[in-house]
N, C-alpha and C positions, 0 to 999 in steps of 0.2 A: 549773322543770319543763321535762322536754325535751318535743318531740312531732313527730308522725310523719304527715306525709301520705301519704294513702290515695286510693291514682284507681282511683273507681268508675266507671262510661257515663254519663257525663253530668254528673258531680259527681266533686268534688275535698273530702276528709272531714280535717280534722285531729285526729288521736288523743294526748292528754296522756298521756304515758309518766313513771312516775316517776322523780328522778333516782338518780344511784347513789352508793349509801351511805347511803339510807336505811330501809336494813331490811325493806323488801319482796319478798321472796320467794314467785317463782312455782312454784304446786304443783302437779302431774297434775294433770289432769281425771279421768283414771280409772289402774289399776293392775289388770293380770290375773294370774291368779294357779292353777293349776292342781294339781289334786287328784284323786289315784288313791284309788279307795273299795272297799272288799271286801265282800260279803254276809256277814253271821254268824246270819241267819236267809233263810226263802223269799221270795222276792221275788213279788208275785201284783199284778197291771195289773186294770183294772176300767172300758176306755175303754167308753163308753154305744152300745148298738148300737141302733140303730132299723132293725127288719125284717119285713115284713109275712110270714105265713106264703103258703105257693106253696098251688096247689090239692091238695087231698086231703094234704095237710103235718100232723102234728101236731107240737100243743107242742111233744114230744119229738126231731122229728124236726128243725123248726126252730133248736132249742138244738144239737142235734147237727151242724150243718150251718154256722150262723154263731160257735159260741164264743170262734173266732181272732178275732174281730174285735176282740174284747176287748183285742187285745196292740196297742201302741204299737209301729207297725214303718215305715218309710221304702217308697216303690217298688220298693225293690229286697229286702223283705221281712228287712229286717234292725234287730231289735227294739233301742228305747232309752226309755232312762229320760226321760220327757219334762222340758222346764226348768225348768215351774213347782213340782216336785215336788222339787227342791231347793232352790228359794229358798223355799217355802214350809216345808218343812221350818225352814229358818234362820231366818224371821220367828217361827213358832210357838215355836222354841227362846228365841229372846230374851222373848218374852212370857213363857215358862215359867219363866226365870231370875230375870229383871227388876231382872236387876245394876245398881249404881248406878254410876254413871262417876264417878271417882277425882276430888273437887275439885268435883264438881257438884252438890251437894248432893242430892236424890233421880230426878236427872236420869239417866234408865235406857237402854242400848244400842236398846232397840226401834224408834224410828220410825229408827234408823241401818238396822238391818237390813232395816225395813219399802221406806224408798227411797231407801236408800245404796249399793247394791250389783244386779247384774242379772245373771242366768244364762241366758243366750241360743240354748245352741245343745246339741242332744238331744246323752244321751250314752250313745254306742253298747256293747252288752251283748257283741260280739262273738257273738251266737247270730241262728240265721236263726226266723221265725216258726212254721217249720213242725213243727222241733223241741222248742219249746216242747210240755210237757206239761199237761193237764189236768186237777183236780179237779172234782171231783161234789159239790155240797152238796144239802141240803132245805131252801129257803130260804122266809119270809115272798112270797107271791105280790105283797105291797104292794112290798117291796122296803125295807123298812124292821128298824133292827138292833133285834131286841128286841120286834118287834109282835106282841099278843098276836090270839089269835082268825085266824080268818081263810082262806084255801086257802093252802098250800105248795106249790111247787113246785122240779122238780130243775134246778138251772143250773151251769154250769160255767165256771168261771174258770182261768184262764192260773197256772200255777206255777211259777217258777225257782228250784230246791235251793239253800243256801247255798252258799256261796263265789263265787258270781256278781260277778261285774269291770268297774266305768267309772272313766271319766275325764271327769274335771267342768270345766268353764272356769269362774271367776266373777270376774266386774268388777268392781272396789274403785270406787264414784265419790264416796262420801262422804268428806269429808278423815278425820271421825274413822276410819273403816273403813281408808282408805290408812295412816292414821299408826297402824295398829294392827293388821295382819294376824295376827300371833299370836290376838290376841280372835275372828280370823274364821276360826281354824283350831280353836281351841277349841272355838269356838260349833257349827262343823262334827264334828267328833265327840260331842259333846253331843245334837245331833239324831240323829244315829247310834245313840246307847246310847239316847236317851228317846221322840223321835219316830216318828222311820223315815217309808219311801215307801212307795207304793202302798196297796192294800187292806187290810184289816185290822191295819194299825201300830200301834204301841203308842197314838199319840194319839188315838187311834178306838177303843180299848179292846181292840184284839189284840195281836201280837210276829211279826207279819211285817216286812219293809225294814227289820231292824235294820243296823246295817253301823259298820264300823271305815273308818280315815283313815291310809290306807297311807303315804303322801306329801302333802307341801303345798307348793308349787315358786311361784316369783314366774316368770312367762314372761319 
């Protein structure tokens, strides 16, 4: 066995390095991998706004006034898909699949997806926030999908038409996920057709943030 000293402040470390030719092969840590996604439904944002009403303000006035807040936008007022909205997308898919891994007996891709993989950085819509348009619903005043009884009221949520355009970074750190990108491009259009982002998506029981898999690029 060969090894390698290491000068740390204060301390001299020796590290056992294996010898060579014996079949040990060093693997990433992580692998990235980039993905162009199209909207094939509306895309609708739903971030939680907390705002007291001004004096002499109603309801209505208040809703009209803060709606934008609603949209996922940078300083510089320019709207993106936030991260956990795609990796949770991926995790939900693999739950929904619950493929068995080839040789593994009922051993399923899920906790791969769950913390094998990290999607770290928004991705931008190329539209600015102000543009973004508006729908009007009459919604449960609880704020709850389906609540029976109760007062309604009108709120309005952020809408972007299909064909709407990002670009996703996602970090492979699991091995099975690196030795498998194909599985993570699939799985990624599968969330697209079954899941979807935002508001009202298929897995919340609507068919908004459907979306197709333009491209899948290894950086």
């Amino acid at each position: 066995m060969q090894t390698e000293t290491l000068v740390l402040p204060g301390k001299r470390v020796t590290e056992a390095k294996p010898p060579k030719g014996t079949g040990v092969v060093e693997t990433p840590t992580a692998r990235a991998y980039i993905a162009t996604i199209v909207g094939t439904s509306p895309y609708s944002q739903s971030l939680a706004v907390r705002e007291e009403k001004r004096k002499g303000e109603t309801d209505d006035d208040r809703e009209k006034r803060t709606w934008r807040r609603r949209i996922h936008a940078d300083e510089n007022d320019d709207v993106f898909i936030p991260p956990t909205a795609i990796k949770n997308a991926l995790y939900e898919i693999a739950k929904y699949l619950s493929e068995s891994r080839p040789g593994k007996g009922k051993l399923t891709y899920t906790k791969h997806f769950e913390a094998g993989l990290a999607v770290l950085e928004p991705a931008y819509l190329g539209i600015k926030k102000d543009d973004v348009a508006g729908q009007d619903l009459f919604l449960s005043a609880k704020g709850i999908r389906g609540a029976k009884g109760g007062a309604r009221v009108w709120r309005t949520y952020p809408v972007i038409p299909p064909g709407w355009r990002a670009t996703v970074r996602i970090d492979l750190i699991d091995d099975v996920l690196i030795a498998n990108p194909d599985i993570v491009k699939r799985y990624l259009e599968e969330a697209g057709r079954l899941i979807g982002i935002g508001r009202f998506r298929p897995s919340n029981g609507g068919y908004y943030g459907r979306f197709n898999v333009e491209s899948f690029k290894a950086v």
